[in-house]
C-alpha positions in Angstrom: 60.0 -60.2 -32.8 63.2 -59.3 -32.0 64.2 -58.3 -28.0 67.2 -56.3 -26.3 68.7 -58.0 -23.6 70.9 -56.1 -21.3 74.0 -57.7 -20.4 75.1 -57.8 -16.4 78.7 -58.0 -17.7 80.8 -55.2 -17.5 81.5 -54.0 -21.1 84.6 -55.2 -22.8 86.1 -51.8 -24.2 86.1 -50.3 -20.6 89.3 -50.5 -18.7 88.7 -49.1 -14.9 92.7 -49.0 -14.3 93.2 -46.4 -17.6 90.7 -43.8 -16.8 92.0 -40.4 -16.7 91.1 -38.6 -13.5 92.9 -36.0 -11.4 94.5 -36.7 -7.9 94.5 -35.4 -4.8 91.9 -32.5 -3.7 91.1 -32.5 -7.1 90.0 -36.0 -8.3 86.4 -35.9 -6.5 85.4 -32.7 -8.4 86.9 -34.1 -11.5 84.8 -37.5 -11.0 81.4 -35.6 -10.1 81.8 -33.8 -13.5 82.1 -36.8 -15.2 79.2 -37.9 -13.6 77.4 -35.6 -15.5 78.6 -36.5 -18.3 76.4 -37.5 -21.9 78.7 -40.2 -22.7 77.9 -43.7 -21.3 81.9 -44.7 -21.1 82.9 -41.7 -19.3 80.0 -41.9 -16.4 80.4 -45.8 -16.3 84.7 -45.2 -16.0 83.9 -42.9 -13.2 81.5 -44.6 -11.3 84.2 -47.4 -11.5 87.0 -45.0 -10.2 84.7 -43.8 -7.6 84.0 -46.9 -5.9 87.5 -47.3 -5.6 87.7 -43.7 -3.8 84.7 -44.5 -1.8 86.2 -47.0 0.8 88.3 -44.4 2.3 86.5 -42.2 5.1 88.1 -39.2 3.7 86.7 -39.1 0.5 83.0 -40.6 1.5 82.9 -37.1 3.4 84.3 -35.0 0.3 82.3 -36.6 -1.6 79.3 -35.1 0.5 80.0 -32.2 1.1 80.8 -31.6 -2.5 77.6 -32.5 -3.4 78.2 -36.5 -5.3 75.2 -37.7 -3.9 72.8 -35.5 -5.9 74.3 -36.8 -9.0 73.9 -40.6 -8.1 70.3 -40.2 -7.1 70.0 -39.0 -10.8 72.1 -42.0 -12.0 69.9 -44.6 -10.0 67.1 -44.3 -13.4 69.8 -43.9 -15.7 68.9 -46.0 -18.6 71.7 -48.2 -19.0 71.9 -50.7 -16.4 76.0 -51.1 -15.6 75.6 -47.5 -14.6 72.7 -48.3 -12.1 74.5 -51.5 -10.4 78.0 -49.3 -10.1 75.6 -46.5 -8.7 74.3 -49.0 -5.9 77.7 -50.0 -5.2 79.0 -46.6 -4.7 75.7 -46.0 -2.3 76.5 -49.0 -0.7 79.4 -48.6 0.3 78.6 -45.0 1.4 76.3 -46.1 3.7 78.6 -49.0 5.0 80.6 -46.5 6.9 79.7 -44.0 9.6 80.7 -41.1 7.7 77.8 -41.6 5.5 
């Protein structure tokens, strides 16, 4: 019987330093859209841009008020796991600072 096996390795055709977001005020709305996205490589590219946002106090409370958090409590039981473990990671480092 054959049995999918998720890999914990971070797929090969993704590329977290060409993803194509916006800057400035604009990149957090642009991110949370693509959280929302169908397609697996665009929510896992922006999950991956968004942790990089995340460590700056700034955006942590932007990304609040905005309303980012809804989407990743809908992203914890997505079905591919990457997009679960970058999920955590963004919480995590949410909650790290006193902001959030």
């Amino acid at each position: 019987m054959a049995h999918s096996q998720n890999s914990m390795e971070f797929p090969v055709n993704i590329n977290a330093t060409q993803i194509t977001t916006a800057y400035g005020h604009r990149a957090l709305p642009k991110l949370k859209e693509e959280l929302q996205s169908e397609d697996l490589q665009t929510r896992q590219k922006a999950l991956m841009a968004l942790c990089d946002l995340m460590h700056d106090p700034e955006c942590i409370y932007k990304a609040m008020s905005i309303g980012c958090m809804e989407n990743l409590k809908v992203l914890l039981k997505d079905s591919n796991s990457m997009v679960r473990i970058k999920t955590t990671e963004v919480l995590y480092i949410t909650a790290s600072h006193s902001v959030g």
